[in-house]
N, C-alpha and C positions, 0 to 999 in steps of 0.2 A: 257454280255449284254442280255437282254430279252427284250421283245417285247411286249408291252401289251397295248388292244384298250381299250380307255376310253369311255364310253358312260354314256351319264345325263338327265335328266330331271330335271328342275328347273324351278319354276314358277315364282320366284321374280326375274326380271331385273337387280336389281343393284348385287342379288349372282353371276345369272349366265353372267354375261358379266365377275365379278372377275375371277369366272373356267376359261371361256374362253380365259382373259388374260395369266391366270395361265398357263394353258396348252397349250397355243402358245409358251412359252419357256422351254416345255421339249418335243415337237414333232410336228408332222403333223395332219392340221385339216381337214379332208379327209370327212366330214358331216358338217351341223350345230352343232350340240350336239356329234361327234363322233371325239375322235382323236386316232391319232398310235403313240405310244410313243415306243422308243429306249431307254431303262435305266441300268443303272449298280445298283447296290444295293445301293449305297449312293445316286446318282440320285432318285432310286423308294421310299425310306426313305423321304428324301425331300422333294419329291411331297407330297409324303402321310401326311406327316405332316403339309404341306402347304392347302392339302383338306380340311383335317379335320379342323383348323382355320376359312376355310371360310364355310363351308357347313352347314346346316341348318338339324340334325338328323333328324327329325320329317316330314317334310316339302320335303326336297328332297332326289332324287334318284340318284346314281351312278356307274356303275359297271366296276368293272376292270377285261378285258377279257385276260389275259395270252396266247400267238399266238406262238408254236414253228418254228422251222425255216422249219419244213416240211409242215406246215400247208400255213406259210406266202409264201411260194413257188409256193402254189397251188392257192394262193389268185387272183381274177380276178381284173379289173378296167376296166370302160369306158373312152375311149378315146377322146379328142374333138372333133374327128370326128364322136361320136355317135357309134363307135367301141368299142366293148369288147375286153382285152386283157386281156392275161396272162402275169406275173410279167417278164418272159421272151421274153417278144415283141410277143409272140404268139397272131393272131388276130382270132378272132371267129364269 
């Protein structure tokens, strides 16, 4: 499995609400335009081929950020309480 944060820009409505569909059923959408995806190679195949059908070369932006597990370890999040935390309940 690997790890990798999708992030877009897309100016037309009707693409980027498709992405957005798209990639609420291979991960978490942790942004507006940003998600964490969990994939196995047939999975990242998949999407990728599923991207590219919808994406618009010229017009939009997309980038796939590859996150190892030491990296995503270190990863922070705000909390609903307006807390930072680290991925191990560490609060800051």
């Amino acid at each position: 499995m690997r790890r990798i944060i999708v992030a877009y820009d897309i100016s037309d409505h009707r693409r980027r609400r498709r992405v957005a569909m798209l990639l609420e059923g291979y991960g978490e959408r942790v942004q507006k335009s940003v998600f964490e995806c969990e994939l196995d190679s047939s999975r990242e195949n998949a999407l990728s081929a599923a991207l590219r059908s919808v994406l618009d070369p010229v017009e939009d932006k997309l980038r796939l950020y590859p996150l190892c597990e030491k990296d995503h370890a270190l990863s922070l999040a705000w909390d609903a309480k307006g807390r930072l935390r680290h991925r191990d309940g560490w609060v800051f």
